[in-house]
C-alpha positions in Angstrom: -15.5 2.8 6.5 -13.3 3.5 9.6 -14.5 0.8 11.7 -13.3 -2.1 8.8 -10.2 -0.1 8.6 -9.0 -0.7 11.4 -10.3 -4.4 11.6 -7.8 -4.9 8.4 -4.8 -2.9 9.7 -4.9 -4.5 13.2 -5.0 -8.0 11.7 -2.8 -8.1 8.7 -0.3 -6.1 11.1 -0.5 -9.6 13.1 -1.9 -7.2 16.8 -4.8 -7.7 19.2 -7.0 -5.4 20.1 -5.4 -5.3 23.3 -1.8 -4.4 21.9 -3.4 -1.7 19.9 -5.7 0.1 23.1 -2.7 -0.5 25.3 -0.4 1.9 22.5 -3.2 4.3 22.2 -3.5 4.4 26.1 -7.4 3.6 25.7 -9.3 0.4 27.1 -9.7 -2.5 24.7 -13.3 -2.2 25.1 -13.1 1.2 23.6 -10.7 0.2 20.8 -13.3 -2.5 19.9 -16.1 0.0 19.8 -14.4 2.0 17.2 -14.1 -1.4 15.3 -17.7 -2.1 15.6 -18.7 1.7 14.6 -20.2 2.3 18.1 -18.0 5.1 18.4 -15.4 6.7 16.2 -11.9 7.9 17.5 -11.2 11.1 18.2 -8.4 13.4 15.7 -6.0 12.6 18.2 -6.6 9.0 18.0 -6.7 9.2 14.3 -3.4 10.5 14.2 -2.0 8.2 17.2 -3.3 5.3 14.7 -2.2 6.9 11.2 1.7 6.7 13.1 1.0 3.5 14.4 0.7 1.7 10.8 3.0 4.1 9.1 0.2 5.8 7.0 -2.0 9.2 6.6 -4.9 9.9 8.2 -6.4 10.1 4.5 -5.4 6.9 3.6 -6.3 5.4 6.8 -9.8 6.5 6.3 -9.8 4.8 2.9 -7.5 1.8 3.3 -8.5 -1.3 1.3 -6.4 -4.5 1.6 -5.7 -3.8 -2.1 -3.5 -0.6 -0.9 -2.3 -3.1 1.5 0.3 -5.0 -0.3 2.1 -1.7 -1.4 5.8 -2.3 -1.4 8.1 0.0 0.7 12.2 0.5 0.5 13.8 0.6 3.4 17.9 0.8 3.4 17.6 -1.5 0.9 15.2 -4.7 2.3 12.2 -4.8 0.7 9.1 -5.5 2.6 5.0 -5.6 2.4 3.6 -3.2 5.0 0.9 -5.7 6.4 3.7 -8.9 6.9 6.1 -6.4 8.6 4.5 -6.4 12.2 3.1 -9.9 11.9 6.5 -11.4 11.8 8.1 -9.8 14.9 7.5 -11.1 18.5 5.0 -9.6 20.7 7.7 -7.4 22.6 8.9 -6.3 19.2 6.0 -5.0 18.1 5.2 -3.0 21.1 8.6 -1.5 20.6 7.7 -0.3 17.3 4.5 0.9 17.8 5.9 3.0 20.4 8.8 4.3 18.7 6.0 4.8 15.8 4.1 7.3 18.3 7.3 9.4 19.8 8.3 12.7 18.2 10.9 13.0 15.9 13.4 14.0 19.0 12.6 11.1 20.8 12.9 8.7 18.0 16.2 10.5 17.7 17.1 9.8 21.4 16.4 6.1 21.0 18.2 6.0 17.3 20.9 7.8 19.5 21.0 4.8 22.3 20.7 2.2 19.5 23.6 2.9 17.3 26.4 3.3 20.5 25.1 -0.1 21.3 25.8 -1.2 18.0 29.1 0.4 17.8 30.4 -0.7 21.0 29.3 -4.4 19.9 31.5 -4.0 16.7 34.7 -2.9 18.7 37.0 -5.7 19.1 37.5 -6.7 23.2 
């Protein structure tokens, strides 16, 4: 069911409800009514949450922490889906669930800004 869905996905990706409502621009009280099946969130908030945790909508509706421990490759480092977001800092994960919400042009922007930063760090001063 939706509302345990998202109970798992929020906690095993280490978030508050709070974080999570602030990303979706909703109030935390209405993020923790979809969590207690008072209400269900809308397509758009379905979809705003399937980008969010890196999944589809299909499997979002039928996650199970079994599904959870799914391995993914990623330029090589290795990683479980649900430790990812649990191990960065708080302003690290807002970063990422934001850059997990842009379009594909702004995520291309901001892998734009990122990788002169990086290459004027590697030239020698």
């Amino acid at each position: 069911m939706i509302k345990e869905n998202l109970r798992i996905l929020r906690e095993q990706n280490g978030l508050t409800q709070a974080q999570v409502a602030n990303v979706l621009q909703i109030s935390r009280s209405t993020y923790t009514y979809y969590e207690m099946g008072r209400t269900k969130p809308d397509i758009n908030t379905l979809k705003k949450l399937g980008r969010l945790y890196d999944i589809s909508m299909d499997t979002l509706m039928e996650y199970s922490r079994e599904k959870s421990s799914a391995v993914l490759h990623d330029n090589s480092l290795i990683y479980t889906s649900n430790r990812l977001m649990s191990e960065l800092n708080p302003r690290e994960q807002n970063l990422l669930m934001a850059f997990r919400l842009m379009g594909e042009k702004e995520r291309e922007k901001i892998m734009d800004i990122v990788q002169k930063n990086l290459d004027a760090k590697k030239k020698p001063e």
